[in-house]
C-alpha angles and dihedrals in degrees: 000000000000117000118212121189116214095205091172130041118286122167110266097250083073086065093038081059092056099047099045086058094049102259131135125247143184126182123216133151130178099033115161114237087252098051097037086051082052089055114029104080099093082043111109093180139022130200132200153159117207097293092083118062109204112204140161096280097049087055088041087062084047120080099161099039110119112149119049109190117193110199095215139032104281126069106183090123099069124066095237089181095053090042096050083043084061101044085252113154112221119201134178135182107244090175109034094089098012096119090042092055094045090054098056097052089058096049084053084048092060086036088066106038090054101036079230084163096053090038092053094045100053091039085051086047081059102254132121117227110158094141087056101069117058110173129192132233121255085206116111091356123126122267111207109191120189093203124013103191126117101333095023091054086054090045090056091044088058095041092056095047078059090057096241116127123244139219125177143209117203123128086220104042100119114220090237095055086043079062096044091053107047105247136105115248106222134147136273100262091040089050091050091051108055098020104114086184122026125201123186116213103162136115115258098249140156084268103038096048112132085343077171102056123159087274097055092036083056093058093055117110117262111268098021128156120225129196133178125181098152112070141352109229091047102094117038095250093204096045078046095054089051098048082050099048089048102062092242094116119030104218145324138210118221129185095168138043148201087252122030124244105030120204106152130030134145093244086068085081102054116090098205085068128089125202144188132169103255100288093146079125104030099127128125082223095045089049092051095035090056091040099051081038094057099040097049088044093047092042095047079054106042090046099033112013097245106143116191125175094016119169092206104020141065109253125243124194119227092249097051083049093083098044091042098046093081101036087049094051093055089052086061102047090045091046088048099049079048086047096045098043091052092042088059088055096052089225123151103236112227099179128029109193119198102190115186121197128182124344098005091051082069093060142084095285103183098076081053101059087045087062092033089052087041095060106050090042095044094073093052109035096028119213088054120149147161090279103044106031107082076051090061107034086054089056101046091052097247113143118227115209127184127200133200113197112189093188112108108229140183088295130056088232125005122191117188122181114199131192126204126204139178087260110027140000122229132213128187111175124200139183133181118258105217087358089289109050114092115224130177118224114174146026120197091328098315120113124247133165110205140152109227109244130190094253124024137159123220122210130185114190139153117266112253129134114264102036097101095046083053093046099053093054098051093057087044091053084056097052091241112148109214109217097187138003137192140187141198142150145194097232135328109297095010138094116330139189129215112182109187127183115212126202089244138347118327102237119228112249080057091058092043088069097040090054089052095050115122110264088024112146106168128347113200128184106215123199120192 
């Protein structure tokens, strides 16, 4: 039974959830890193909200952990490098409060136009002041949004409801869902010039910090409104409280800010801003919503392998699970007999090559070439899995290609992982047997019909009468009892191939013989 750790506080139907799909839960929030590090290890998921920071040396106390679910949009307080580096699946909830949040950037967008804070506060203090604030319509003004993806679309949607009209800055934003949306796709210094309000709706990443610094606040038009609601880190506070200060923007709304929480800053004391503590999401739906989110995504990973809304994974839907589980798990034997066979010959791989062909070209290939990619790396680099392994693959230089084949061939789905190195390039080829059986196919372009076995010992050798009979004795004389063997060679007299699958581990000294055999080009334990 999986075990998941809830280390922040999640409404209780995310642990009903748990518990109704048989998996164990403990709930306990407000752990000290310390305390949480001395506890995690039997833990297989972990699920958080923004409370929990989970670093490198959290996972480095947790050997089991393989799923981190964080209840909510932003991940910046997991260590997604250190926890793909692990093999460790990170997963968020980008819809759960995605209405709530949009919402709210909107309210903050009224809130300023109408300096309904300010206003609240003096009529409360018992004056008066109805001369002294003097708002400004939304209508017919000019949204700028800095992302427009999931909140910001729905931010858009909202703002041209109000009438305003509405441009947008997102890299990937394509030109035919800007028109689907509404909004004009334009670019950042065209946005800050003719943007009368300005809304942030983008992740804190290496490329979006302080995506407002002094330099880009200066090139906003005079009199303009900000609001973020997305991410602190993402405006210059201190280039902001001077534009503020100086009358150059005339206000701006933030729900989030560079340190959190945050209980002193020198924008406090500015009347044209208006500030609340990070309750973008703060809605009784939008909590329920991210914790039901988060347990149903976690469970349908932990029990069947579906991953959806993953940071460092392709996703895979709960219905795609069961047809990919077997395709997925003959990427990974044929990538590990490529692995192990390169391994043996202590080359650097340049190119690694994933070829479908027939029915399992027609499915989600990405998980695929992960396994595929895991396996050959696993034997060389060791703790490499689907998560981790195009990572790796893409730091250590190694290209990654991936062919579609629309022929029909001998086989109803074929599936064929190739390695390239500086001196050779390797193929192993591998079909399903009943739609859930691995079988290998193919080696090098021999053919060669074999069932994977735990333990198997692969043997090139030139083809001349007597080897077999040579080869067989020697593993006799050993005691060594063959289950299955195969055969298969280029031509007559040329390169052949003998796979053998042994009832445990080949020892050494064994090895040692067959590799000294007469016609022997290479010998190679294999472990699956």
């Amino acid at each position: 039974m999986p075990k998941v750790l809830i280390s922040d506080k999640l409404s209780p139907a995310a642990i009903e959830i748990f518990r109704r799909r048989g998996i164990e839960v403990d709930f306990k929030p407000g752990l000290s890193p310390a305390e949480l590090r001395a506890i995690i290890a039997p833990y297989d998921g972990l699920a958080v909200r923004s409370a929990t920071k989970v670093t490198r040396e959290l996972m480095d106390a947790a050997p089991n952990l393989k799923v981190v679910g964080r209840a909510g949009i932003g991940v910046d307080n997991v260590d997604v490098t250190s926890a793909t580096a692990r093999g460790v699946v990170v997963m968020n909830t980008p819809y759960g409060n995605a209405i709530t949040t949009a919402e709210h950037a909107i309210a903050m967008m009224f809130a300023l136009a109408r300096q309904i804070p300010e206003a609240s506060a003096s009529t409360k203090a018992g004056r008066w002041e109805k001369n002294r604030f003097m708002g400004v319509e939304l209508f017919g003004k000019t949204l700028g949004l800095i992302g427009c993806g999931n909140i910001g679309s729905i931010v858009a949607n909202r703002a041209i409801g109000l009438h305003m009209k509405v441009v947008a800055f997102d890299p990937f934003l394509s030109e035919k869902r800007a028109l689907e949306l509404g909004v004009e796709k334009v670019e950042l210094n065209e946005l800050l010039d003719r943007a009368e309000f300005v809304t942030l709706h983008a992740p804190l990443t290496e490329h979006t910090r302080n995506i407002l610094s002094r330099e880009n606040l200066a090139k906003l038009r005079k009199g303009a409104r900000l609001i973020n609601c997305a991410r602190g880190g993402l405006v210059d506070e201190a280039a902001l409280y001077d534009a503020l200060a100086s009358g150059h923007l005339a206000g701006a709304a933030l729900d989030v800010f560079e340190t959190e929480p945050a209980t002193e800053s020198p924008l406090f004391g500015l009347e044209n801003v208006v500030c609340t503590p990070h309750l973008g999401a703060a809605t009784a739906e939008a909590q329920e919503n991210v914790a039901l989110q988060v347990a149903d995504q976690m469970a349908d990973y932990l029990l069947s392998g579906a991953v959806s809304n993953a940071i460092n994974m392709p996703s895979v839907t709960a219905e795609e699970a069961p047809r990919l589980k077997p395709y997925m798990e003959l990427a990974r034997l044929l990538g590990g007999m490529a692995g192990q066979l390169t391994a043996a010959q202590d080359d650097a791989i340049k190119v690694i090559r994933v070829e479908y062909e027939g029915h399992v070209a027609e499915l989600n290939r990405r998980p695929l070439t992960a396994a595929s990619l895991a396996g050959v790396l696993a034997p060389l680099m060791g703790a490499v899995n689907m998560v981790n392994a195009p990572v790796v693959a893409k730091e250590r230089g190694i290209e990654v290609a991936e062919t579609v084949h629309e022929r029909r061939g001998d086989y109803a789905s074929l599936l064929r992982v190739t390695v390239v190195t500086d001196r050779y390039e390797r193929s192993v080829a591998g079909t399903l047997v009943g739609e859930a059986r691995p079988r290998l196919v193919e080696i090098k372009g021999i053919a060669v019909e074999a069932d994977f076995a735990p333990d198997m010992l692969y043997v090139t050798n030139q083809d001349r009468p007597g080897f077999i009979g040579r080869f067989g004795m020697v593993l006799a004389n050993a005691g060594i009892n063959i289950a299955t063997f195969h055969l298969g060679r280029a031509a007559q007299g040329g390169d052949a191939i003998c796979l053998v699958s042994l009832d445990g581990p080949i020892p050494e000294p064994v090895l040692a013989e067959v590799r000294a055999l007469p016609l022997v080009v290479q010998a190679t334990p294999l472990r699956f």
